[in-house]
C-alpha positions as CSV (number, residue, x, y, z in Angstrom):
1,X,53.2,63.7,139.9
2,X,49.9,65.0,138.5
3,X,50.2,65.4,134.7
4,X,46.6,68.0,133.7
5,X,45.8,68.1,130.0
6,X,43.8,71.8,129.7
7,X,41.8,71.9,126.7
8,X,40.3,75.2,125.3
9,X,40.1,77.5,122.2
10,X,40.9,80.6,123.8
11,X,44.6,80.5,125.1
12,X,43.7,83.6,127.7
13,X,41.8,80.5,129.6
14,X,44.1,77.8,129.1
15,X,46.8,80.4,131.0
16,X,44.4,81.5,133.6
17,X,43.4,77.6,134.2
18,X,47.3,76.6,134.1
19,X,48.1,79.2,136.7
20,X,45.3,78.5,139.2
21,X,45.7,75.3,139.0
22,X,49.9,75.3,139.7
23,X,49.4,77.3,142.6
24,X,47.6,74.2,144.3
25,X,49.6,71.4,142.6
26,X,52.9,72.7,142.5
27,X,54.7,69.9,141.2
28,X,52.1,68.9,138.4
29,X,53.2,69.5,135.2
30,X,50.5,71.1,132.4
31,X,49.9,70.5,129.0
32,X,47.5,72.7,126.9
33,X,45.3,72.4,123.7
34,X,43.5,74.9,121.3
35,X,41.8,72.5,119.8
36,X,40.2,68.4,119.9
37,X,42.4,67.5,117.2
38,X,45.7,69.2,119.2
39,X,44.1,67.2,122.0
40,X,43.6,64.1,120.5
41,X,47.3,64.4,119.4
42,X,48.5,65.2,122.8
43,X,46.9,62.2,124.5
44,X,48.0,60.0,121.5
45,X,51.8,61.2,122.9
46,X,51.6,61.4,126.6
47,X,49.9,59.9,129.1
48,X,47.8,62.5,131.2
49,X,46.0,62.1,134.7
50,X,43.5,64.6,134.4
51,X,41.8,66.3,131.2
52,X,39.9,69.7,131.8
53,X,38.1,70.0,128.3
54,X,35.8,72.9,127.0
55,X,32.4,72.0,126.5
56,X,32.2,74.0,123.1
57,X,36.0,73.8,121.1
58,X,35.6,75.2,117.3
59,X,36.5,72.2,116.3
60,X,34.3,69.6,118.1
61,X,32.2,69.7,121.5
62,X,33.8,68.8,124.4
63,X,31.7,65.5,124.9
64,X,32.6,64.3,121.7
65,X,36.1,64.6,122.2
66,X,36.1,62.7,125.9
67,X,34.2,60.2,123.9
68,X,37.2,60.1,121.0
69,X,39.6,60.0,123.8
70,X,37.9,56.5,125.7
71,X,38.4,54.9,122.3
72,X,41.4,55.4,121.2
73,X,42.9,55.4,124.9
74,X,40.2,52.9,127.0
75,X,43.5,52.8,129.7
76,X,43.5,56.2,130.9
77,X,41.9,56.9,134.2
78,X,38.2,57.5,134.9
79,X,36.4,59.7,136.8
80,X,32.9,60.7,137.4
């Protein structure tokens, strides 16, 4: 099972993404964040396959927080 982490300050996105996304992989389950720091705690917790991030979060860039992510979690899967 595909677990998707969706990460974006505008929860109107996060829902939109969540449900577009379900209809094609029913049985994934869907975590969301409003924020890099709600991110950071939510891949500190679970373990997620896949992480959608927003380029531009109010609380840190997008980049920055993949980048955050690698180091404190250098196991989770990579993609280009």
């Amino acid at each position: 099972m595909t677990k998707f982490l969706i990460v974006d300050d505008h929860a109107v996105v996060r829902r939109g993404v969540n449900q577009i996304l379900a209809e094609s992989f029913p049985e994934a389950q869907f975590g969301e964040a409003g924020s890099g720091a709600e991110a950071l705690d939510l891949a500190a917790r679970h373990r997620w396959d896949i992480a959608l991030l927003d380029l531009n979060l109010r609380d840190c860039d997008g980049l920055s927080l993949l980048e955050q992510m690698r180091r404190a979690h250098p196991a989770l899967p990579r993609w280009c």
